[in-house]
Each structure stands twice: as C-alpha cells, then as structure tokens.
N, C-alpha and C positions, 0 to 999 in steps of 0.2 A: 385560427389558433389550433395547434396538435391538440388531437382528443385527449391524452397522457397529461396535460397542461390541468390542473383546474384547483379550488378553490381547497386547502384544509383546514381541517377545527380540529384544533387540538385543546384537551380539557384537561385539569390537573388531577391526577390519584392520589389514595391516602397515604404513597409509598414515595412522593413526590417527585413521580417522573409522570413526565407527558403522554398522555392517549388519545390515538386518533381517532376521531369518532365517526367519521367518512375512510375509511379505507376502501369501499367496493371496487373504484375505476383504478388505483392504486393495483388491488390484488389482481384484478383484470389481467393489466399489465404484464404485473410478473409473472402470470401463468404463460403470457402467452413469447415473452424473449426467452422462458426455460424451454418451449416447446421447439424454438428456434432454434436455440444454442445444443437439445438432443440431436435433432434433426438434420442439424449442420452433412453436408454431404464430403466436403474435402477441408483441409487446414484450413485453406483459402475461406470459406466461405464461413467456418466459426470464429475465423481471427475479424472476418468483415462484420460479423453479427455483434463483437463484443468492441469492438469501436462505433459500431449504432448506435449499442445499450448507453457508452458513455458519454458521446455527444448528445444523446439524448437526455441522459442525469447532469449535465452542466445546464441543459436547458431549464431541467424540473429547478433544481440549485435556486436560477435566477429567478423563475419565477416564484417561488415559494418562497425569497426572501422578502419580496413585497406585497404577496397575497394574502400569507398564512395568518389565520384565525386563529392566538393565541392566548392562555389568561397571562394575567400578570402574574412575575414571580415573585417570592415571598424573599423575605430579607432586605435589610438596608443598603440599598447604593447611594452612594456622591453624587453623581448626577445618572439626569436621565438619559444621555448619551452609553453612559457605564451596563444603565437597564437595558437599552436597546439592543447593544453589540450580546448581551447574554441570549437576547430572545434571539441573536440570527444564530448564534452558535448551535444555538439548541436545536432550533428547526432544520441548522447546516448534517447536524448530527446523527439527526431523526432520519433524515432524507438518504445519509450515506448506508445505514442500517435497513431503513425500510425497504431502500429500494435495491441494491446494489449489494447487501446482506440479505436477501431473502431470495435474492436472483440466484446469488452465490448457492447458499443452504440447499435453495429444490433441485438447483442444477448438480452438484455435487450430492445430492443424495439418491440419482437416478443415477453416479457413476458408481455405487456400490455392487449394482447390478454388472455381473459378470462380462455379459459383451457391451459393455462400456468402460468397462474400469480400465483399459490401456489406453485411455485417453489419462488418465493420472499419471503424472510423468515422474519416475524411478533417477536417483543422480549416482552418479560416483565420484569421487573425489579423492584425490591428490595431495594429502596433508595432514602435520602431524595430530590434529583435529581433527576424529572422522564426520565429519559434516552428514554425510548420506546415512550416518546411524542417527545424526541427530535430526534430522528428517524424519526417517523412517518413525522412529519415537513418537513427536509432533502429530504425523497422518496416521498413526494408530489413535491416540486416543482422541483425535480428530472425527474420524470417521466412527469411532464407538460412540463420541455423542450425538454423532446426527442419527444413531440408529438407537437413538435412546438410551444405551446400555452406561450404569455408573462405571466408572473405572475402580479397578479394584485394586486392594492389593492384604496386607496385614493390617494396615490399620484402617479402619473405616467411620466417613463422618455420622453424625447422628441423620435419625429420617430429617427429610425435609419436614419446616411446617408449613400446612396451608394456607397463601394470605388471603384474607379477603378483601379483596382491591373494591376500593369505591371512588365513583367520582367525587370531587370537593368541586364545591361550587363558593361563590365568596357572593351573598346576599347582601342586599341593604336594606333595612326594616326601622323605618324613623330617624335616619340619620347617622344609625351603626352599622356597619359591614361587618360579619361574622361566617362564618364557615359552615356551611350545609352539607350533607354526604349524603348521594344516593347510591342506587347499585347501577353496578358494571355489567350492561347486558351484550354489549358488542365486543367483545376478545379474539379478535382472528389473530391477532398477531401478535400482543405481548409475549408468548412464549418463548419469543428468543432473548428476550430481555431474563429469563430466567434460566436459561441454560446456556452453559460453561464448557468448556478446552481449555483450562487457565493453564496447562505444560504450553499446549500448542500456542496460544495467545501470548506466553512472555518466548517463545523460544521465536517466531516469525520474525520479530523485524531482524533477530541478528544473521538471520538465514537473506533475507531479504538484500543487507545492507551487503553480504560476502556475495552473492550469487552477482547480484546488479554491480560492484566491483570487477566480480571476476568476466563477465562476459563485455561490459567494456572495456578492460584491458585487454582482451583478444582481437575487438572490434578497434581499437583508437590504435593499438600498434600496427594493425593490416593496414590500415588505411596508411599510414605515416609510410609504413612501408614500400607500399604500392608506388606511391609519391616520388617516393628514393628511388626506386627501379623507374617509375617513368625517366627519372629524370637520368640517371645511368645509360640509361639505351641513347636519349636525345643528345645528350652531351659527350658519351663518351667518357664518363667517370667508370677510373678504376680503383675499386676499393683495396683493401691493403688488408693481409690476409686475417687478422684479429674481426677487422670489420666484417668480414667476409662469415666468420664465423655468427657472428648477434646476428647478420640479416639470415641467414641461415635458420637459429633459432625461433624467430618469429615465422617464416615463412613455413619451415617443415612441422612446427609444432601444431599444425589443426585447431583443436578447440580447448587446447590446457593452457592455461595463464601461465606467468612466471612468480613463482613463490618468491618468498621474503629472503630465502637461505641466496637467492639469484640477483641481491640488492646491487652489487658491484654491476651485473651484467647491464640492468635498468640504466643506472649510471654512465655507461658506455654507449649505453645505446640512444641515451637523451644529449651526447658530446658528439653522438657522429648524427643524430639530426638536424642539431646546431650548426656543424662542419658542413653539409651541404646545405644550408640554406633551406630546410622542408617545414624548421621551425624557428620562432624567432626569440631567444633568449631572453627578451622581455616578457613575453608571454607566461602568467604564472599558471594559469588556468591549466596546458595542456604540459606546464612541466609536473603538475604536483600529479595530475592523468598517467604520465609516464612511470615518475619517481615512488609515486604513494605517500612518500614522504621526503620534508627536506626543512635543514633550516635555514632562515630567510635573518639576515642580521640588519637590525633598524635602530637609527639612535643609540646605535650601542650595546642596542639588546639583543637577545638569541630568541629568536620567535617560531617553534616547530609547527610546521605545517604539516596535517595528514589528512589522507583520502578518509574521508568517511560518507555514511551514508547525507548526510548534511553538508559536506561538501559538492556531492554529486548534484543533489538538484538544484542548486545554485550553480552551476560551471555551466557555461554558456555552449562548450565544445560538447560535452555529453551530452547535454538537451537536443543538441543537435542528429546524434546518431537515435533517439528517441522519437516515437510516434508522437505528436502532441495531445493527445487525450491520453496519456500516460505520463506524461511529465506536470498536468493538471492534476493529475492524480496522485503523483508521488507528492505532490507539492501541497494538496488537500490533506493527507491525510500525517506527513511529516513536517510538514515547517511549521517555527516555531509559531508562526504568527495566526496558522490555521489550527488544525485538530490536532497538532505536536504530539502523536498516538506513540511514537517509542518513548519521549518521556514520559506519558500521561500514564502508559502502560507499566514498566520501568517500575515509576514513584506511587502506584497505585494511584494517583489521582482522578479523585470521585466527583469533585464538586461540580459538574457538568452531564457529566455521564457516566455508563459503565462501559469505559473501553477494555474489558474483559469478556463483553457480552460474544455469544457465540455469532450475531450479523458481523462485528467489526472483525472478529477471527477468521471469517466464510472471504471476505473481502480481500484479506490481507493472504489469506492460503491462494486465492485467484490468483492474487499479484505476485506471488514466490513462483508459481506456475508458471505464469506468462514471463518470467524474465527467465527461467528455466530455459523454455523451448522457444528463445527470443522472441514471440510474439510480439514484444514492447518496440522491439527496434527497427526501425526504416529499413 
C-alpha cells in the first residue's frame, strides 16, 4: 500500500467542524509535492507533477471513504443511510481542503517570491466585461491573504475574536451519553479554516466557467475544422466564397474565441459542418459546443439550451479534449451530486462546510490557472 494511504481520526470541535488528529504523514506529504511542484524544471515536468498529485488524491478519496475514523454527527437524520452519505461528504471535503488546499496555499505562497511569480499567469480579454480586471481584483486580495495582510479599504470589520477550540467528545457514564470537552493540543492545520478571499472565493467559479468556455471553443472549432480541410484536400470540396470566409475565421483567429455579437457567424458555421458531413445533426452535444446556445422545440414547447459551466462537464465531446484527472475534478467539485461548490458558494450554503474557506479558494485559483494556460487539455 502507497505510504500517502493510511488511517485518519477525526474528532469533533466545540465550533462543530471536524479535526484531524493524525495529520503528520498527511503534512509530510504536502511539504514534500510543494517541493516538487517549486522545483519543477520545465512546463512539461509541473504539468506531470500536478496530474501525480491528483491521481494520487483520487486514490487518498477512495481510501479514506472506507478508512476514516469519524465521530458521529449531531442532529436528526431519517435514516442511517441519510447519516452515512454526510459522514463521506464531510471526510470527501476534508480531503479536498487538506490535501489539495494546502498543496495549493504553500505552492502559491512560494510564487509570491519574485523569481517565481511568472509562473502566475496574467490574461487579456476581448469583451464588453473586462474579465482580466476582474482577475486581476480576485489575485490581489488572493495573494494579500496568503501573506496575511487584512484587506482594506473605508470601512473595516471589528478585531477578530479568539476561539477557544475544544475537542467534544460524547461520554457514556451509567447509560447516558453527554458531551465532554477537552483542549486542542494539535492545530497544524485548522488555520485555513479560518482565513478568507471571500471577493476571490465568489468571483472564481464565474472566471472558471468563461475561461473553460472560451478555450474549448478554440479547441472544439480547430479540431471540427482540421476535419473539414482533411476532408477538402481528400475530396476535392470547393467551398463557396461565404464559407471560405467562417473557415477563414477560425483558422487565422489563434487563440481568441468568437463573441456573442458573432452569434450569426456560429450559425453558419454549425450549417456548413452539417453540409459536409464533419458533424451530424442529431448530435446535440457538439451543436450546443458550437452554438452556446439554441432553442430545441419539444412537445410544443420552446426549451433553451445554453453552454454553461454545467453543461460542460457533462458533454461527452469536451470531456474528451480534457485530461481525465481534471474532468474528475471539475466534476468533484461542480456537480450537483458532489461538492455543487458554485452553488454552495453562490447561496452561502454552510450546512456541511465552509466553501468560503481559503483551501477550497487555493484549489479553485489552481484550476482558473490550469485552464488559463491549458494545462487541463490533452
């Protein structure tokens, strides 16, 4: 069994979130993929180190879903099925923060440090939304909380107060079970449970869901394209000079998407892939890829279909242009059926965690990153 594999106990605090009480081989760990992921010598070799990391946190995942040493949770459930599925969420939670949030944190607080910091990648953008301001915004008060500093401004909140965290323990003493508290001697890690980016934490996923949009729309139309030119040369298709222009479009256009003002051009361009046979009209998956959007009339009804970040990890064709330990990943931390983190985020929804915390913000800025400088993509 990987050394990284092993046994955790997790205890309840008086603030009712979970504390590991084994973290050493845990911390190990992380010191030693941040030492890797500094050390990385070419793209090549940091992109291979953070597909390790996360083949290797699918592994932690599974084993820790049938390992882990947990107390019971407090409150009334239906059944104990209802108990169980909370205690894997929680431990799913823990795992994505501890491990893969603290990775994030120590690696991203060694690129503050000047001959590292061009590894933090800078955008530009193309639309009536300047996106790359609202970036920029986000990795400001991003990087002021990993280096401690409150963000400032006119108005300011009151000091923090200090908690005193204890552990709860649930005794039985004659037949009754009641609640003991001792002290918390082991704290290496809660501290990220206590510090915040809540700008950068609500502004990522919509950066996340535009960026992973726009660079498969670059990727899904070259390829579609490529298709059409193979098949041009093999055949002997002469296109007709309108067409001439859309292929055009995509091929001279590099690495800028087509905006929404260009909604006609999508259109034409989704009739002449039809027209030669490179896509097949039943296909909704890679028309709504092309369109962004369309409506689909069923029974009578008008039913609008749009590209969104939820549509994307479900389409079978994108997953495709996607590494698979990144499509695990998109899908861990958005669908609704796992850690649903843009609505959880979104609706403030607390009853499980704090997905405001600064590990699931450290996590989420990686993955803005890596689909940045397509890292993500095959």
């Amino acid at each position: 069994m990987e050394e990284y594999l092993y046994q955790k106990e997790y205890v309840m605090l008086n603030n009712m979130q979970l504390h590991l009480s084994n973290p050493e081989p845990m911390l190990k760990y992380i010191d030693e993929k941040v030492e890797k992921l500094i050390k990385a010598k070419s793209k090549n070799e940091e992109i291979n180190i953070k597909l390790e990391i996360l083949d290797e946190f699918y592994k932690i995942l599974k084993y820790d879903a049938k390992n882990t040493i947990c107390p019971e949770p407090l409150g009334h459930f239906e059944t104990k099925e209802e108990k169980d599925e909370l205690i894997k969420k929680k431990i799913k939670i823990n795992d994505l923060v501890y491990y893969l949030g603290n990775i994030c944190i120590n690696y991203h607080k060694k690129l503050i440090a000047k001959e590292y910091r061009g590894r933090v990648p800078i955008i530009t953008n193309e639309a009536t939304i300047k996106f790359n301001e609202i970036y920029i915004r986000a990795l400001n008060e991003y990087f002021e909380t990993l280096k401690g500093n409150e963000y400032k401004g006119i108005f300011e909140n009151q000091p923090k107060k200090q908690q005193n965290l204890q552990i709860i323990r649930m005794i039985e003493y004659r037949g009754v079970v009641f609640p003991m508290a001792e002290p918390l001697t082991n704290n290496k890690i809660e501290c990220i449970r206590d510090e915040h980016a809540y700008g950068t934490a609500f502004i990522l996923p919509t950066l996340i869901e535009r960026f992973l949009i726009i660079q498969l729309d670059s990727k899904v139309l070259k390829n579609l394209m490529k298709e059409l030119k193979d098949k041009i040369e093999k055949e002997n298709i002469k296109l007709t000079d309108e067409e001439k222009q859309y292929y055009n479009i995509i091929t001279e256009k590099g690495d800028k998407t087509i905006f929404a003002s260009e909604k006609f051009i999508r259109a034409n361009i989704y009739k002449m892939f039809i027209k030669y046979h490179i896509i097949n009209e039943e296909d909704e998956d890679i028309k709504l890829l092309i369109l962004h959007e369309y409506i689909n009339k069923k029974d009578g009804k008008k039913i609008k279909n749009k590209l969104t970040l939820g549509s994307v990890i479900v389409s079978p064709y994108a997953n495709s242009l996607i590494k698979k330990q990144y499509t695990k990943l998109l899908n861990l931390i958005f669908d609704p059926n796992e850690l649903n983190m843009r609505n959880n985020i979104a609706h403030i929804n607390n009853e499980s965690s704090d997905y405001l915390c600064l590990g699931d913000t450290a996590v989420l800025m990686q993955l803005l990153w890596d689909i940045i400088t397509e890292d993500i993509f095959e």
